[in-house]
C-alpha positions as CSV (number, residue, x, y, z in Angstrom):
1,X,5.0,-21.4,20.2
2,X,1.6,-20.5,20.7
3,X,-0.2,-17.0,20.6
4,X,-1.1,-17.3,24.1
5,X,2.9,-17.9,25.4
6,X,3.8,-15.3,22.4
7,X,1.6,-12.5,23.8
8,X,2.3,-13.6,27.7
9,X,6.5,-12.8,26.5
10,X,6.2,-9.9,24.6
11,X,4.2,-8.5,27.5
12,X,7.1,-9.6,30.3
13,X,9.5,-8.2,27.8
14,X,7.7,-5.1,27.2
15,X,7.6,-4.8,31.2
16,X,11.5,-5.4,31.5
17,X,12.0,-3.0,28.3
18,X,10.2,-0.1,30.9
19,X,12.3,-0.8,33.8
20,X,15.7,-0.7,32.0
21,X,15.2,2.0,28.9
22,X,16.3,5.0,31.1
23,X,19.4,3.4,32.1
24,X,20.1,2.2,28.6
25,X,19.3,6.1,27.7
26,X,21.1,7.5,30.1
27,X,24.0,5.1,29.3
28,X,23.3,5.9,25.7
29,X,23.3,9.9,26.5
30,X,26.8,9.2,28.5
31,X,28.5,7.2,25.2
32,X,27.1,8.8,21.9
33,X,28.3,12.2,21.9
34,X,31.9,10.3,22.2
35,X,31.0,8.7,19.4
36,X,30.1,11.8,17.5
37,X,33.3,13.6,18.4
38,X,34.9,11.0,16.9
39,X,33.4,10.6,14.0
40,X,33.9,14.7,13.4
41,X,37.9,13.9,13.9
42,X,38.0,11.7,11.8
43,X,36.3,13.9,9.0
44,X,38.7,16.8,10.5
45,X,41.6,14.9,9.9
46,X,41.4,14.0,6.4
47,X,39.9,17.3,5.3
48,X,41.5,19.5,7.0
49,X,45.1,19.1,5.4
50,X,42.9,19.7,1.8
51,X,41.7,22.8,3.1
52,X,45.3,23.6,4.6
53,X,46.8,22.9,1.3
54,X,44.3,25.4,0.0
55,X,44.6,28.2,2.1
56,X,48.2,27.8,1.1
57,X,47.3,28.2,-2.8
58,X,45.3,31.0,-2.2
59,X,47.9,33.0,-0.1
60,X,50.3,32.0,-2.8
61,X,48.0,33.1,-6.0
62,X,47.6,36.8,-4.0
63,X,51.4,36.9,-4.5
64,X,52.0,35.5,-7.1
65,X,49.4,34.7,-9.6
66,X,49.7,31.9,-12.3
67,X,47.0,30.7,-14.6
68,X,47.9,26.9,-13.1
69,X,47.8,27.7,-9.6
70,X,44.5,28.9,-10.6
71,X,42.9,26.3,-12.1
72,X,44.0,24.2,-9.2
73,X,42.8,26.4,-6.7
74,X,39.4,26.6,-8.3
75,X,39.8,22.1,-8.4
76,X,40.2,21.6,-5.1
77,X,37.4,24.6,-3.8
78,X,34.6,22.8,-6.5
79,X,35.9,19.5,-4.8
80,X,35.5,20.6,-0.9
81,X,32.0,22.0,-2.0
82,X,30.7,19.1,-4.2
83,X,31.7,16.8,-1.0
84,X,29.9,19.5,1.7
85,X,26.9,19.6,-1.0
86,X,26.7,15.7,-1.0
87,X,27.3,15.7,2.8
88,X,24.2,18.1,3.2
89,X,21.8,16.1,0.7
90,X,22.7,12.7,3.0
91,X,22.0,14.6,6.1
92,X,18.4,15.6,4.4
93,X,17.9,12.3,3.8
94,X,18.9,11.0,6.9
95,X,16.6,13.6,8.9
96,X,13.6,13.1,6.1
């Protein structure tokens, strides 16, 4: 391929890219926040049965407190927070 066929594509293509981005973005617009919901589901749904369980412990500690139920408790919180910290750091990343 020569430059001069090279350039003469890329320019047709770059004329076909500007008649068809806003339907691809619109069509875009219309599919990603789909995706995005299911993506926070799926985060939902393994976390929330930790945090469940936890909630659980913690009602259960006010009642009756043990030194093991408190050791767990304390587990699983550092656990849930080392994952949101780690979470937060990748999205600082991601948006850097």
């Amino acid at each position: 391929m020569n430059l001069f066929t090279f350039v003469k594509s890329w320019k047709d293509f770059s004329f076909l890219w500007t008649l068809i981005q806003p339907f691809i973005l619109k069509l875009l617009k219309k599919n990603v926040p789909t995706s995005i919901t299911k993506l926070y589901e799926n985060l939902a749904k393994y976390t929330q049965p930790a945090l469940d369980s936890l909630y659980k412990l913690k009602a259960k500690i006010k009642e009756t407190p043990t030194e093991v139920d408190d050791y767990c408790f304390d587990q699983g919180v550092t656990a849930i927070e080392t994952f949101a910290n780690y979470l937060l750091g990748e999205v600082q990343n991601l948006r850097a």
